[in-house]
PLY file of the C-alpha trace (Angstrom):
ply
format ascii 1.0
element vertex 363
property float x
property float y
property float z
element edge 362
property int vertex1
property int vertex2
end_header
5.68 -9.06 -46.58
4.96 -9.59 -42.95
1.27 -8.11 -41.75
1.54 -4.67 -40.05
1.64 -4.51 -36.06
-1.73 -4.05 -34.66
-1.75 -0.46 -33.21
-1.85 0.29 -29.21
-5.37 0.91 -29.41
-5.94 -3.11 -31.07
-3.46 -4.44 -28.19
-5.07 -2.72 -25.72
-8.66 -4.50 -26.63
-6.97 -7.64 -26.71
-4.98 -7.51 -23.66
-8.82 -6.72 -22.05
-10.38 -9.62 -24.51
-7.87 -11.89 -22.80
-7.82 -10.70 -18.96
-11.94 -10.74 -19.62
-11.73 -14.74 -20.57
-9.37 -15.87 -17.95
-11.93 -14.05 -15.28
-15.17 -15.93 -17.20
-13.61 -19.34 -16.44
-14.59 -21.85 -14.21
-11.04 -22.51 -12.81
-10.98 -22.27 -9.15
-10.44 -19.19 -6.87
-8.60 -20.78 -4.31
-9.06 -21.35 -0.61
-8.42 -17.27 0.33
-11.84 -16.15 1.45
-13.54 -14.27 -0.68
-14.65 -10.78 0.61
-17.88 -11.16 2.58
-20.91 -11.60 1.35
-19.65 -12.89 -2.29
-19.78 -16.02 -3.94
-17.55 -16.81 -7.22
-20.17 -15.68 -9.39
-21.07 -12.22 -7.75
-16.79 -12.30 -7.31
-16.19 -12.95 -11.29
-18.58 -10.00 -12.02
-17.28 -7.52 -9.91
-13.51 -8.20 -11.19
-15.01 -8.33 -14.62
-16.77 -4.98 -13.86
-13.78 -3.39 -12.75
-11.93 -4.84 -15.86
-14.79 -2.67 -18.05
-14.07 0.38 -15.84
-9.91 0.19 -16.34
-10.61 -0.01 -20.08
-13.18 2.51 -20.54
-11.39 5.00 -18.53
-8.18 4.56 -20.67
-6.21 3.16 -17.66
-4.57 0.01 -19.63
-2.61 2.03 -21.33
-0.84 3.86 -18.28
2.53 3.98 -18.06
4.72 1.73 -15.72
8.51 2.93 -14.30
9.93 0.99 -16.94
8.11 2.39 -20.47
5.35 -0.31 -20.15
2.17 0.04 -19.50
-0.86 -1.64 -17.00
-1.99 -3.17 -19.75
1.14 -5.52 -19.97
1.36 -6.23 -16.61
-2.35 -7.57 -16.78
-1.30 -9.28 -19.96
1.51 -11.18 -18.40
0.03 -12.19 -15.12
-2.87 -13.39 -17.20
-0.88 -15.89 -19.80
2.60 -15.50 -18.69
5.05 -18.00 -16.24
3.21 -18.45 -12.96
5.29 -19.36 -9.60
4.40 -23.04 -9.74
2.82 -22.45 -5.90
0.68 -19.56 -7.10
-0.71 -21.50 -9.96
-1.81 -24.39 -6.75
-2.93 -21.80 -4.67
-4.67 -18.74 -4.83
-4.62 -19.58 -8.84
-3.83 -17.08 -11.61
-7.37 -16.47 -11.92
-8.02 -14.86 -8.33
-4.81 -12.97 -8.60
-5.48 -11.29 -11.76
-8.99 -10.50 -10.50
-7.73 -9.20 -7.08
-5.08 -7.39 -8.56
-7.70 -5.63 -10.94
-10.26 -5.12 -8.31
-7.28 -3.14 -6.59
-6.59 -0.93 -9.52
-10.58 -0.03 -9.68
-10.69 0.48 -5.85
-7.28 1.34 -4.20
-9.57 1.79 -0.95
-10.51 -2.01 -0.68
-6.46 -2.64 0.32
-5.79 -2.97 3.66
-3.66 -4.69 6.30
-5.76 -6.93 7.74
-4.73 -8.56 11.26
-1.11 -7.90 10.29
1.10 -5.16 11.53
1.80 -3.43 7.65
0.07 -0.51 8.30
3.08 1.31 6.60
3.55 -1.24 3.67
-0.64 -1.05 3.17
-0.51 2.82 2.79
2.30 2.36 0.55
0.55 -0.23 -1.72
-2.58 2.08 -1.74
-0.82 5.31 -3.04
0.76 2.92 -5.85
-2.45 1.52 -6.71
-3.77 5.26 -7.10
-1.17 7.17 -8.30
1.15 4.79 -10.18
-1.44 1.94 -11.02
0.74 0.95 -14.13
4.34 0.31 -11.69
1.58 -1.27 -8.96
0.35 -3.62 -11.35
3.86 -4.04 -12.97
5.85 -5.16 -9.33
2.85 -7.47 -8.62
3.09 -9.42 -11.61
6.59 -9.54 -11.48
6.21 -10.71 -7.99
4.17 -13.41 -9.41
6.68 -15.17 -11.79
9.04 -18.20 -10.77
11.38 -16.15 -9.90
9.88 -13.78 -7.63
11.72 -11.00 -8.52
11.13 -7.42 -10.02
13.51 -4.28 -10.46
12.64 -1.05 -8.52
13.21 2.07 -9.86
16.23 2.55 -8.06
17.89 -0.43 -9.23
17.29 -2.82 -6.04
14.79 -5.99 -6.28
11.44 -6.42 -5.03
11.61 -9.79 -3.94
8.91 -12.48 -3.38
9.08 -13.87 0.07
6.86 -16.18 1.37
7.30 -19.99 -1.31
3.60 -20.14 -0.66
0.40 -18.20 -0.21
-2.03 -19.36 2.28
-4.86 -17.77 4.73
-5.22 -18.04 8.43
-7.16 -15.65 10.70
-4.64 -13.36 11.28
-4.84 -12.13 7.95
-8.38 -10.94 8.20
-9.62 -8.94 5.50
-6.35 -8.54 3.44
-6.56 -10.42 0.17
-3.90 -12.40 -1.65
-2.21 -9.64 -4.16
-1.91 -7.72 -0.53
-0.94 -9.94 1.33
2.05 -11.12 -1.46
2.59 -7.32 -1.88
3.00 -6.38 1.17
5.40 -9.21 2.65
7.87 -8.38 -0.18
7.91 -4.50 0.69
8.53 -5.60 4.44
11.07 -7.64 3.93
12.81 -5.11 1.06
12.56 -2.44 3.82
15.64 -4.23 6.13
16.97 -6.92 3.78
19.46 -7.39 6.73
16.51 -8.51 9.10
13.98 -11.85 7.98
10.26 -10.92 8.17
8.32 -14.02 8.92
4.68 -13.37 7.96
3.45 -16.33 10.24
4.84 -14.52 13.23
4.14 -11.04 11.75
7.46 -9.57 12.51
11.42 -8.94 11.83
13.82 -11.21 13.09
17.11 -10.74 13.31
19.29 -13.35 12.08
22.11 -12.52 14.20
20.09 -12.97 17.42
18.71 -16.66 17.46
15.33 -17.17 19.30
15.31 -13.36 19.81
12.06 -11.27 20.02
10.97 -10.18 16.85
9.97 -6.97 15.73
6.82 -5.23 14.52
6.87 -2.41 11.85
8.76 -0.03 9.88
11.42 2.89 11.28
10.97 5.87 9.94
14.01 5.94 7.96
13.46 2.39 6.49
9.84 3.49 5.60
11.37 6.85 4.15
14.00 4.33 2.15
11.42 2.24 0.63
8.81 5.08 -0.45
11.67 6.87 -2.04
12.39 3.33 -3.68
9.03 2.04 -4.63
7.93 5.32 -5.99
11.08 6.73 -7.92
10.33 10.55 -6.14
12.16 12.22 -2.97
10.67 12.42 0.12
11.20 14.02 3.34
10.80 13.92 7.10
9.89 15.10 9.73
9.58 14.08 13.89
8.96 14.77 17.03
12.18 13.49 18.11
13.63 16.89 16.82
15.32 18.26 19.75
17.58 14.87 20.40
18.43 15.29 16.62
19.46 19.04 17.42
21.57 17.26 20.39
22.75 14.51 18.58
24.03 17.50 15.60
25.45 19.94 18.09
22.53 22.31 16.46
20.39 24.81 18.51
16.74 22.89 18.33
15.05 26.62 16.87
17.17 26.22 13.55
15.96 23.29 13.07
12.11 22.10 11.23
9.92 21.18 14.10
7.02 19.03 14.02
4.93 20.72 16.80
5.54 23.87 15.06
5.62 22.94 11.20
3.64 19.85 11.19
0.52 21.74 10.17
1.65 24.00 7.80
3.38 20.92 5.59
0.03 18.99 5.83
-2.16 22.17 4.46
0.72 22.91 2.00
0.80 19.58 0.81
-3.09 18.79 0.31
-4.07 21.76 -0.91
-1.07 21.05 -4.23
-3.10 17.41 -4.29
-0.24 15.46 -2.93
-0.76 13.14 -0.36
1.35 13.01 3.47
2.17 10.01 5.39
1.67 10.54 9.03
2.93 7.97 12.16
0.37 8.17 14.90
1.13 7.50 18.69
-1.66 7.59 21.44
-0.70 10.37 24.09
1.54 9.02 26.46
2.07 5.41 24.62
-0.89 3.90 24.89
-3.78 2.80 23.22
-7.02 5.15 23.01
-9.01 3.31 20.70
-10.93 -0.01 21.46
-9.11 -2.88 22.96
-9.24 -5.92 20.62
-6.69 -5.64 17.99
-3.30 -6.74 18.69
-1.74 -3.30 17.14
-3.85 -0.95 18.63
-0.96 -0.28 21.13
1.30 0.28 18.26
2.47 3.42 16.87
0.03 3.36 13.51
0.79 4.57 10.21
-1.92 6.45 7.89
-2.08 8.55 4.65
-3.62 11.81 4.60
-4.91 12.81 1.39
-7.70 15.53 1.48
-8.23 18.58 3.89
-11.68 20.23 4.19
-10.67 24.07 4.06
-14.03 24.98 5.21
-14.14 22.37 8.43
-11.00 21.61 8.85
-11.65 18.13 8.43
-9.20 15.52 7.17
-9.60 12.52 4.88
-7.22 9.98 5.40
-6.34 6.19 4.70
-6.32 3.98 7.73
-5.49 0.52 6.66
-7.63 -1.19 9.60
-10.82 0.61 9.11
-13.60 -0.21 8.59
-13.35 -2.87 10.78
-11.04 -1.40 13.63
-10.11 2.18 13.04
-7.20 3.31 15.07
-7.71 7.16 15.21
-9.98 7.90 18.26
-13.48 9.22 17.28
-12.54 9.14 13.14
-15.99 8.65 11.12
-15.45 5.46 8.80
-18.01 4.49 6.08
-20.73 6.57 5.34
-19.80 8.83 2.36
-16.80 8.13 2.01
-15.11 4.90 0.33
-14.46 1.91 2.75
-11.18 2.55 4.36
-11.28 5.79 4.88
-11.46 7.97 7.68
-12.55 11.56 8.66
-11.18 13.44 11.23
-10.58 16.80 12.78
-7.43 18.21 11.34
-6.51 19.17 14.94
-7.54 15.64 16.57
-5.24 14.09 14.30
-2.25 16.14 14.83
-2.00 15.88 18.48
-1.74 12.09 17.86
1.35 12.67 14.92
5.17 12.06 15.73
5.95 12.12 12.48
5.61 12.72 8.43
7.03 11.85 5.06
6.18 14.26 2.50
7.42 16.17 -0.60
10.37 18.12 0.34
8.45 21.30 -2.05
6.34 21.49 1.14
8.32 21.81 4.11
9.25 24.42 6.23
11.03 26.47 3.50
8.11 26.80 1.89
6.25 28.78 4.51
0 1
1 2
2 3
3 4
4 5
5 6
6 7
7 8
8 9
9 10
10 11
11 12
12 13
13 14
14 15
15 16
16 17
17 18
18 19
19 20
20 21
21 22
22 23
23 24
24 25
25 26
26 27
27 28
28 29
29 30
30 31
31 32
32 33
33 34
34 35
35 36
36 37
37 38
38 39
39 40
40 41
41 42
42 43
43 44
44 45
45 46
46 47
47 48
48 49
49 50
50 51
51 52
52 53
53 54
54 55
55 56
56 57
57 58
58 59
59 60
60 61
61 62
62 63
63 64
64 65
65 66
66 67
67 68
68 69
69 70
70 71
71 72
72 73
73 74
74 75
75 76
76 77
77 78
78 79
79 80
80 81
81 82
82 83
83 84
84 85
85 86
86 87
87 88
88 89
89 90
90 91
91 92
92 93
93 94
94 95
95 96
96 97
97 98
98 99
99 100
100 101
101 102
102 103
103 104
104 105
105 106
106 107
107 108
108 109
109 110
110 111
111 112
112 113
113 114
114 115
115 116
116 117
117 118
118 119
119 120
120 121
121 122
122 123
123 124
124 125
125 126
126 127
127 128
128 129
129 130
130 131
131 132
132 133
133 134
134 135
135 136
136 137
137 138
138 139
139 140
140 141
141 142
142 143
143 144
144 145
145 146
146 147
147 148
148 149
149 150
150 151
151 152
152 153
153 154
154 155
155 156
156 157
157 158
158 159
159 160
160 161
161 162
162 163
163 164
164 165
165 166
166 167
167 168
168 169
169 170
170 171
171 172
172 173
173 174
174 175
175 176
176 177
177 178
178 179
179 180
180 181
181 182
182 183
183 184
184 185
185 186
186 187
187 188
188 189
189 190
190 191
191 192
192 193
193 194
194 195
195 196
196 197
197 198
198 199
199 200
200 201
201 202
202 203
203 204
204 205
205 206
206 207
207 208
208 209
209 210
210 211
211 212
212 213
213 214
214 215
215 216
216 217
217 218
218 219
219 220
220 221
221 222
222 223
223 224
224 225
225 226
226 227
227 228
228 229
229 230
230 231
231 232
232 233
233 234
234 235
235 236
236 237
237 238
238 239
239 240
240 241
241 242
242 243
243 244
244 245
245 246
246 247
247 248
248 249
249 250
250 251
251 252
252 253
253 254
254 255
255 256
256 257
257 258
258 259
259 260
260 261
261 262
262 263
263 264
264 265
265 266
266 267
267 268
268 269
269 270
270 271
271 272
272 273
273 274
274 275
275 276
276 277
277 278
278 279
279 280
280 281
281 282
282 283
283 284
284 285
285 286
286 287
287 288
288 289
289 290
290 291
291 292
292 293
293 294
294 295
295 296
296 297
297 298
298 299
299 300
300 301
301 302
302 303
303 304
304 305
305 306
306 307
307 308
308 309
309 310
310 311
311 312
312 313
313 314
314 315
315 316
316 317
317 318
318 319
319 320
320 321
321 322
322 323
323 324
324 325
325 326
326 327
327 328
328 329
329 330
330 331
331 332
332 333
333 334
334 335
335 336
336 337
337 338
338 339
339 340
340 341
341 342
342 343
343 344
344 345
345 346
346 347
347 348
348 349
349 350
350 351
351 352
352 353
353 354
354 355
355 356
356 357
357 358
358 359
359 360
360 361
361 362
């Protein structure tokens, strides 16, 4: 007679036993920087740290999209196939680490020098509401063949053959940076995002201009997609939709009117809002110096102070750059996030994804 299965709670110390050997090697972390002011050995302790914390707090064992669990996903980019130019470079060693580092502390993702604000939010919310599907796409993303289902039946597909730094991608580290390309290009699979040139190109126009970041309705498309739950709109472009519908503009949700109430509705339930932010008049209020600045910038607003009136939200470039004029950065709060007067930041918003149980209706 065969010996009985070892129960979750046995797997789930071995999947850790495992993940926690890998981390104490002595392979190489590859030539990605490591974040500033560590070395290997202060690097290998704070992934090893954050491996205690997942296990403690009982977050191996949360569920994925697909009735699996964190814990697998750590298991099988830890001792599973590797993409043969992932193994070279950054190693499976530094992407298990970073990827674990990212389920401890969802605020260390950002976007770097790159123009994926959008897919950066995105990638944080998974991280900290859906750890076990973040860590299960990123280790799919990881095997030879690059590819890993959604929950809506398309593929999440790996895009660039290898994964290198340059400047350009600043602070972002390699799970991000691997992440993020393949949610950028799954956003328009008609249109080639080039990660060298930071942009979308499309292949019908050669030696065209390319473009930088996400449409509202792609970015609407590939929340919906990544995280399996409805979501819905809303922008400041209401009255040419009116137009466009034959409507009267006062039947239909307006931002400048409703914009508030959905963001107050929304945090207060504990859900979080993503908001597309435009400097008054088009152009860029906060510092000179980074290339996007000028860009309409996506954030993710997750907390609302209901005795200031001050919001908490995710802003991919801080703490280096923050976008939002005058938003406090550091200090209290975790390191990418941002805090802001409630009405600061809506005088900058044209537009907002959020649970349809909060819109207008709702008032």
């Amino acid at each position: 007679m065969s010996p009985p299965s070892p129960g979750p709670a046995a797997r789930t110390r071995a999947v850790a036993g495992r993940a926690r050997t890998l981390l104490a090697e002595g392979a190489a972390l590859g030539a990605w920087p490591l974040p500033a002011g560590e070395d290997p050995r202060s690097w290998c302790e704070a992934a090893t740290g954050a491996l205690q914390r997942l296990e403690a707090g009982g977050h191996l064992d949360r569920p994925d999209g697909f009735r699996g669990t964190l814990g697998d996903a750590l298991d099988r980019l830890a001792r599973g196939p590797l993409a043969p130019t992932l193994a070279d470079q950054p190693g499976r060693r530094r992407l298990l680490g970073e990827l674990i580092r990212n389920l401890d502390q969802p605020d260390r993702i950002g976007q770097g020098h790159k123009g994926s604000c959008a897919a950066a939010c995105l990638e944080r919310h998974l991280a900290e509401r859906d750890p076990g599907e973040y860590a299960r796409l990123v280790a799919g993303l990881c095997t030879p063949s690059g590819a890993v289902g959604l929950r809506d039946g398309q593929a999440l597909l790996r895009d660039e053959p290898t994964l290198g730094w340059t400047e350009a991608e600043g602070l972002r580290g390699p799970v991000s940076a691997l992440f993020q390309v393949a949610l950028l290009e799954a956003a328009n699979p008609a249109w080639d995002y080039r990660n060298a040139e930071d942009a979308q190109f499309d292949p019908a126009l050669a030696g065209g201009e390319g473009r930088v970041g996400l449409g509202l309705g792609e970015f609407d498309a590939l929340l919906e997609a990544v995280t399996g739950q409805q979501w819905a709109t809303l922008t400041d472009r209401h009255d040419d939709l009116a137009r466009l519908l034959g409507l009267d503009p006062a039947t239909l949700p307006a931002l400048e009117r409703d914009g508030e109430g959905i963001v107050r509705r929304a945090l207060a339930a504990g859900d979080a809002v993503f908001a597309t932010l435009a400097a008054p008049g088009g152009g860029a209020t906060p510092p000179s110096g980074h290339p996007h600045l000028a860009l309409p910038h996506k954030v993710r607003l997750v907390h609302l102070d209901s005795v200031t009136d001050v919001l908490t939200c995710d802003d991919p470039l801080a703490p280096e750059r923050p976008w939002i004029p005058g938003a406090r950065c550091g200090g209290p709060e975790p390191a990418g996030r941002c805090r802001v007067p409630l009405a600061t930041l809506l005088g900058l918003v044209v537009e907002l994804s959020f649970p349809p149980r909060h819109g207008p209706s709702a008032r």
